[in-house]
N, C-alpha and C positions, 0 to 999 in steps of 0.2 A: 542465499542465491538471489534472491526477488530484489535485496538492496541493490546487486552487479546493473541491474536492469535500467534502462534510459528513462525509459515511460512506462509506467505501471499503465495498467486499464483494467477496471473492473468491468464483471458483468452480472446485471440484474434483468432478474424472473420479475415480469409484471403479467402476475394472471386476475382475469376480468371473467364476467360468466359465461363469456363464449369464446375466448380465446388465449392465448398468450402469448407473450409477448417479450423478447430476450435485447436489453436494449447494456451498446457497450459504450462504455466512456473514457478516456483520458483522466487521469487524477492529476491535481495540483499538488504542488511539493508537501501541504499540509495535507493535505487528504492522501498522499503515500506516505507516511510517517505516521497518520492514524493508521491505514491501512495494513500499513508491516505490524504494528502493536496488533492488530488483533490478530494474524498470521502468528503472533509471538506468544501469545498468551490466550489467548482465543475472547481478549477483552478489551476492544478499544478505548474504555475508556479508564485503564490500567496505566497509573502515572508511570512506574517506573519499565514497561512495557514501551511508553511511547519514549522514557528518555533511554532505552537500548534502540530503538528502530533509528532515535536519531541520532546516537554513536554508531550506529552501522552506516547508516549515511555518511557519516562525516566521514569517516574512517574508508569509506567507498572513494569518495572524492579528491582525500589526502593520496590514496597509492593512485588517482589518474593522473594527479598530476602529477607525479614520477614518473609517468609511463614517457 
């Protein structure tokens, strides 16, 4: 489902010793394609984890432009 998605955005916990702090970002095409692999396998740095996130991609992009 995450691949359907335009813009992924993460979000990270940044805790300090008197507060914290929830900070959200936009990812880049490479950093969504790490992102899905670890979603995928719970191990971003899983080679063939990152080449299914980017068959899900591709494969995402091929049925838009049929749309």
């Amino acid at each position: 489902m995450a691949a359907w998605a335009t813009t992924h955005v993460t979000v990270e916990k940044k805790q300090g010793e008197d507060s914290t702090e929830s900070v959200a970002r936009v990812l880049t095409a490479k950093q969504r394609t790490v992102e899905l692999a670890r979603m995928l396998s719970g191990s971003p740095e899983s080679a063939s984890a990152r080449r299914h996130a980017g068959e899900l991609l591709g494969a995402v992009a091929a049925a838009r432009e049929q749309w």
